[in-house]
N, C-alpha and C positions, 0 to 999 in steps of 0.2 A: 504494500500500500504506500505511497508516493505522501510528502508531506504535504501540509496544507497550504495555500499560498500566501508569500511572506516566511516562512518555513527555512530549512534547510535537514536533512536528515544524513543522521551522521554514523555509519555501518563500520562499529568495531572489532579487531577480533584480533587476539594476541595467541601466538603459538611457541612453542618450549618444546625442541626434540633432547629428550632423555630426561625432562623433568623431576631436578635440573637440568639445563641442556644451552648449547643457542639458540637463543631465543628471538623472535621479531615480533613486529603491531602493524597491520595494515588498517589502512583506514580510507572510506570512499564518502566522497559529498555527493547528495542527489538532490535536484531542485524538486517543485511542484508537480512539475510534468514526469518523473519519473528519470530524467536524463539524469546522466555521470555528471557535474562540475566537476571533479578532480579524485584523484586517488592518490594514499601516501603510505609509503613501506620505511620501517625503523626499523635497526637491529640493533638488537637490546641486550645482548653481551652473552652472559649464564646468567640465567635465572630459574622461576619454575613458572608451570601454566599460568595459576592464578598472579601475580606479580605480573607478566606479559597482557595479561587480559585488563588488569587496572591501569597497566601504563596506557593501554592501546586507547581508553579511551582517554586518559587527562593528555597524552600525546595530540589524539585527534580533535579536544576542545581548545586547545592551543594553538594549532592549526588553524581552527574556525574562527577564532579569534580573532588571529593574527589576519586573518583574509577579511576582516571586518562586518563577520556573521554576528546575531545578537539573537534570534531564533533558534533554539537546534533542538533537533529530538534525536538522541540518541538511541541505536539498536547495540545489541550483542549477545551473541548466544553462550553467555558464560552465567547464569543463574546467580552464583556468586559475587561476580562485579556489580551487575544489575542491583543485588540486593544493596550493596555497600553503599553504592548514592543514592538509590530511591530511598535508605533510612538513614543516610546522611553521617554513616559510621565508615568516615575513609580509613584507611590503612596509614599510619602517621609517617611512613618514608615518603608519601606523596602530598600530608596536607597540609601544608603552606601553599604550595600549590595549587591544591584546589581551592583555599580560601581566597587565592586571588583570583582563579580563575572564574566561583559562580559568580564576583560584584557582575552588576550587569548582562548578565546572559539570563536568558528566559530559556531553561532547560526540563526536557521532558526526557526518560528514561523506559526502555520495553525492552523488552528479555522475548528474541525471537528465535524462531527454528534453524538452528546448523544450514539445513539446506535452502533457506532462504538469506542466509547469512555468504554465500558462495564468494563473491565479490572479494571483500574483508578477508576473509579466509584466505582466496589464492595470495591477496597482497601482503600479508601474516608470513606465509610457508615461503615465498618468493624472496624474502627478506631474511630468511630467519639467521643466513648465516653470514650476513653481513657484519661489520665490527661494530662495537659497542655505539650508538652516535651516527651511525653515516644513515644517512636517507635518501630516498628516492620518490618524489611529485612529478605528479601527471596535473597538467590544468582541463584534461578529458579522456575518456574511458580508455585506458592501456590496450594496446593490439592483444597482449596479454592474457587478457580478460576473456577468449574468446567462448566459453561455456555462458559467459552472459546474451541472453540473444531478447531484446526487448518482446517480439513479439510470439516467444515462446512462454506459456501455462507450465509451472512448476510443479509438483507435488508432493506431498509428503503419505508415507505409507506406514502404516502401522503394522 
């Protein structure tokens, strides 16, 4: 579901091979319409999954930030992260940070399905074993990406 307009929707998702492991955060902007604004890959050194999933998104609200968003509804299919800012119990290596980060931002938080999380995901693994620090932006949908096809129906199977 695309955000609302005025919106920006911000698709997180942090991944850790060997948890601990190297680790990356990808992270993709979508307007209104459903389009890519941009996509961005961090490698986040050795860390573990959960760690990777809380940077992926104060990484990708900084981001949003910085590009002079002030709407964002954030996704990620990590249960865990979700919970931690929807009740406002950040994890303290990240909250200073975060407290600078909500002034100002009008932020919404949802916990979606892995497989709708696709996006995020490939830019997470695609990263992951970059060096601690180094990143990689797209200002539109990465050739990459090619398992995204707008006018393809997704699903999820029980």
């Amino acid at each position: 579901m695309p955000p609302e307009v005025g919106q920006i929707k911000l698709g997180c998702d942090g991944c850790s091979r060997g948890n601990p492991g190297p680790a990356g955060a990808g992270m993709v902007l979508r307007g209104s319409d459903g389009g890519t604004i941009g996509a961005m890959a961090v490698g986040l050194g050795i860390c573990t999954n959960f760690i990777a999933e809380i940077l992926a998104i104060i990484l990708g609200l900084e981001w949003a930030k910085n590009l002079g968003l002030e709407k964002i509804w954030v996704t990620s299919d990590s249960h865990a992260a979700i919970r931690c800012f929807n009740d406002n119990k950040i994890p303290w290596f990240v909250l200073s940070r975060w407290t600078n980060l909500k002034k100002n931002l009008i932020l919404n938080f949802s916990l979606v399905y892995r497989e709708t999380n696709f996006a995020a995901d490939s830019m997470s693994k695609k990263e992951a074993l970059l060096p601690l620090g180094i990143s990689e932006s797209f200002d539109h949908r990465p050739y990459f990406l090619t398992i995204e096809n707008p006018a393809t129906t997704y699903f999820r199977f029980s």
